[in-house]
Structure formats: C-alpha cells, structure tokens
C-alpha positions, 0 to 999 in steps of 0.5 A: 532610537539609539537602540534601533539603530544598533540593531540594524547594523548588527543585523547588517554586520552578521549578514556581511560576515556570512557573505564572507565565510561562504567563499571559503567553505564552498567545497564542504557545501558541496560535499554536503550538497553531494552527500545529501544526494547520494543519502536520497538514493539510498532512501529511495531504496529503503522506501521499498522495503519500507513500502513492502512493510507498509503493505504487511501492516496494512493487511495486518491492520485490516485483519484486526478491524475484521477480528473486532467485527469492523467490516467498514474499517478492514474494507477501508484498509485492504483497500489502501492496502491494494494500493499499496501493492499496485504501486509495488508492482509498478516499481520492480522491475523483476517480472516475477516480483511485478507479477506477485505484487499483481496478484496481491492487488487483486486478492486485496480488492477482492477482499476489499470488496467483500468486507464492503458487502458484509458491510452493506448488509450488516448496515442494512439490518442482516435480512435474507437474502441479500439486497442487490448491493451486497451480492454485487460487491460479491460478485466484484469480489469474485471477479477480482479473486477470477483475476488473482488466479489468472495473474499466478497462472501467467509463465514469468521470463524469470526464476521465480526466486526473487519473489519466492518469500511472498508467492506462497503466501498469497496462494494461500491467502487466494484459496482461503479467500476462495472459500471464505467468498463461496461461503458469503455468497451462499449464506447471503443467498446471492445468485451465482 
C-alpha cells in the first residue's frame, strides 16, 4: 500500500512541475509552434515535386507490368497514374503546366483503358475477333487519346516555358500510343 501511495505523489509531483516549467518556456513553444508551420509550407511545396515524381514512378511502374506480360497490373497502375496528373493539373496554377498535366491524364486513361482490353481478351482465352468488351475499352482508349490532342491542340495565355520539360514527352508518347492503339484495334478486329 505503501509502495502505491509513493507512486501516486510522484506521479502527482511530476505532473506539477511540468505545470511550473510551461510558463517559463512559452515563447520557445511558440517558436516552436511557429517553426513547425513555416516547415509545413515549405513541405506542401516539396509535395509537388514529390507528386510529380510519383507520377513518373508510376508510369514507370506500369511500363514494367507491361514489359512482364501484366496488362491487369499496368492498367491498374496507369490508372493511378492519371489520378495523379489530374490532381497535378488542379494544383498549378500556371495554365501551361495545367494544360500538360491535362493532357498527360487522358494519355494515361487511354492507356488505361487499352491495357484493360489486352486484359479482357487475354482472360478471355485470345480468340478472334475480339468480344464487345475488349473493342469498347479500345474505342474509350480512343476517345481518351481524341481528347489527348484537342488539350495539346488548345492556345495557352502563357509561355510555354514552364511546362517545356514535360510538353515533348507526352507528345511523343500520344503519337506512340497512337499507333500502338491503331495496331490493337486492327489485330483484335474491332470495328472502327
């Protein structure tokens, strides 16, 4: 009971001390709070180039699955990848930049949509033609690629500088893909 009771008070004796010493260091708690605040803008900042990062190691990621005959797993991950770019895009404030990362979210859901139809006709035995499934996810790939080219088609009221880096790059990829989608569609025998 003893050993109880000596507990409690120290317990209770710590506790008043700490409401001593909290007067006393207010203003470095402060500078603390203050230092923690400015350190989170500066994260937000860095989470950009972090986001934009993200979004290389997921089309990376993607291109992997696809390099080991997993169409499910690179749709899966162009997918996420899209996301990624459709939230980059809502972030800059730069029209250029908003219009690139645009353009990047519907080359990913094309591309999305027609690893998901390699997808459906590889689970669905490889047989030609191509069931109904598998040419619409095509067909959504094309449209998807339909909009790719209208948003790099569309006048920006600024320089093109900012988004210079990324803007060949995903031309590129878009006629690439162009192909690569022309190919799919006649092999599977879809209807155009």
């Amino acid at each position: 009971m003893e050993h109880q009771t000596n507990r409690h008070l120290g317990t209770r004796a710590v506790t008043e001390r700490q409401r001593t010493i909290w007067p006393e260091r207010s203003g470095t708690a402060l500078a603390l709070a203050l230092s923690l605040v400015m350190l989170a803008a500066g994260m937000a900042q860095a989470q950009v180039v972090g986001d934009e990062a993200e979004l290389d190691r997921l089309r990376a990621k993607a291109e992997d699955a696809m390099g080991n005959d997993d169409a499910e797993g690179a749709a899966m991950n162009m997918g996420r990848a899209a996301l990624m770019a459709a939230q980059l895009s809502k972030r800059h404030t730069d029209p250029a930049l908003r219009q690139v990362f645009k353009a990047t979210e519907h080359l990913y859901r094309s591309q999305e949509h027609g690893y998901r139809g390699l997808a459906l006709f590889r689970r669905a035995g490889g047989e030609l033609p191509a069931s109904a499934g598998v040419c619409g996810s095509l067909q959504l790939a094309q449209l998807e690629l339909q909009h790719v080219q209208e948003t790099l088609t569309q006048p920006t009221s600024t320089e093109p500088a900012a988004a210079a880096p990324r803007l060949p790059a995903v031309r590129q990829t878009a006629d690439d893909w162009t192909i690569v989608l022309a190919s799919m569609q006649s092999e599977f025998r879809c209807p155009n």
